[in-house]
C-alpha positions in Angstrom: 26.9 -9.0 12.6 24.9 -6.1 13.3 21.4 -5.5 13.8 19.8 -2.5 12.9 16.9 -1.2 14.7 13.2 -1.6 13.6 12.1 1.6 11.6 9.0 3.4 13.3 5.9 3.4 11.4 4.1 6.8 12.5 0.4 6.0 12.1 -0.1 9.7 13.2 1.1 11.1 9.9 -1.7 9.5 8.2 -5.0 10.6 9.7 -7.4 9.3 7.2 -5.9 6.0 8.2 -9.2 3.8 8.6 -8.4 2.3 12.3 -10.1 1.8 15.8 -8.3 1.2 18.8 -6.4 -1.2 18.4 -4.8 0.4 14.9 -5.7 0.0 11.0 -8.9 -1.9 10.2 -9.1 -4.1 7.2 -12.5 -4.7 4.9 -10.7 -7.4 2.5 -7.8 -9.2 3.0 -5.7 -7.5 -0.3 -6.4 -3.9 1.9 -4.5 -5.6 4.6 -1.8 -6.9 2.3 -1.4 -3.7 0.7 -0.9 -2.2 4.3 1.7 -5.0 4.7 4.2 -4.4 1.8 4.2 -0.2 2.1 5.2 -1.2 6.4 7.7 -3.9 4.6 9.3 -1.7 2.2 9.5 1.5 4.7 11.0 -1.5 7.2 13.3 -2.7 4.8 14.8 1.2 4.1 13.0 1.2 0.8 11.4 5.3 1.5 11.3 6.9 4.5 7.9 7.1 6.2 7.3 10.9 5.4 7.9 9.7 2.2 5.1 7.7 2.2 2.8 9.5 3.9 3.1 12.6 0.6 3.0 10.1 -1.7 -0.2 8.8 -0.2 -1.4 12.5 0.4 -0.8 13.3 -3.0 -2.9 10.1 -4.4 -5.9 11.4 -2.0 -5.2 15.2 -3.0 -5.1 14.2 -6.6 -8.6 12.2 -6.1 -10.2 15.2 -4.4 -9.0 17.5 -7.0 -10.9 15.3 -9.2 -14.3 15.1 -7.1 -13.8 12.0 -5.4 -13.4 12.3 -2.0 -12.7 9.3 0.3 -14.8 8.9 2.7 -12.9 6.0 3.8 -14.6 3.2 1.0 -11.7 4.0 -1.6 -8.7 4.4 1.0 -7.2 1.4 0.0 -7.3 1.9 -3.4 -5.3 5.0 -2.9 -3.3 3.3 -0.9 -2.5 1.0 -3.3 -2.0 4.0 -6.5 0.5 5.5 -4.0 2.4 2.6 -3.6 2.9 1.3 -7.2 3.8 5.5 -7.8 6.3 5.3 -5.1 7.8 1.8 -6.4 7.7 2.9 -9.7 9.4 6.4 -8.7 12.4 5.2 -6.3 12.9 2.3 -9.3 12.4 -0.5 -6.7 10.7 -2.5 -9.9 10.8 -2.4 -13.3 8.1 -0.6 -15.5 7.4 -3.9 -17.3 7.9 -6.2 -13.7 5.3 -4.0 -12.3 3.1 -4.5 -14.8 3.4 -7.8 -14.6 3.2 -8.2 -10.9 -0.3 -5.9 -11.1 -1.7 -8.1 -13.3 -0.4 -11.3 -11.4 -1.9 -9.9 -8.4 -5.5 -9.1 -10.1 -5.9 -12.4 -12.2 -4.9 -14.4 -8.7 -7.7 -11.6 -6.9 -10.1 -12.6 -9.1 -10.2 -16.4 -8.8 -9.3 -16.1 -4.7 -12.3 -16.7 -2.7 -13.8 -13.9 -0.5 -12.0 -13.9 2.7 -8.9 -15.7 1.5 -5.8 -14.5 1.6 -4.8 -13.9 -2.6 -1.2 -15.6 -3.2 0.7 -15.4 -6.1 2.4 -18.0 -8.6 5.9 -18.5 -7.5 8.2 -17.7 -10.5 
């Protein structure tokens, strides 16, 4: 069996990153969790990390364009918006799966205590 190297995650080619010094900081756990499955998917060869970092771009270009800018309260959310386009786009999920899974993951948000971590039904 071979084992294949862990793929770097360059924190560098997002600098609106939220982060202090020790590396990206979290206001609410589904932030973090959000963090965790675009690292997870770029670990598991899913997109390349440049590929991530224009789709997230985009999401904050797109948001400018629009008059919001981020001044770091909405980063996530972006985050987020980038990642479900990216998923959606490479065909990693279903349309309808994703749809599901979104609205999964915001009825189990919504009845998850403040400073829990959400988890999802099991299928």
């Amino acid at each position: 069996m071979t084992t294949s190297k862990p793929r770097e995650v360059d924190l560098g080619a997002l600098p609106a990153l939220p982060r202090d010094g020790d590396g990206p900081v979290f206001k609410a756990p589904w932030e973090a969790q959000a963090f965790a499955m675009a690292v997870s998917l770029h670990a598991r060869r899913a997109f390349t990390w440049r590929e991530w970092a224009d789709a997230l771009a985009g999401e904050l270009a797109a948001a400018s364009v629009h008059g919001h800018h981020d001044d770091g309260t909405h980063y996530y959310e972006h985050w987020l918006a980038a990642l479900e386009k990216l998923v959606a786009a490479k065909q990693l999920v279903s349309g309808p799966e994703l749809e599901h899974r979104v609205d999964a993951w915001d009825a189990a948000a919504r009845v998850t205590p403040h400073g829990e971590p959400i988890v999802l039904p099991h299928k």
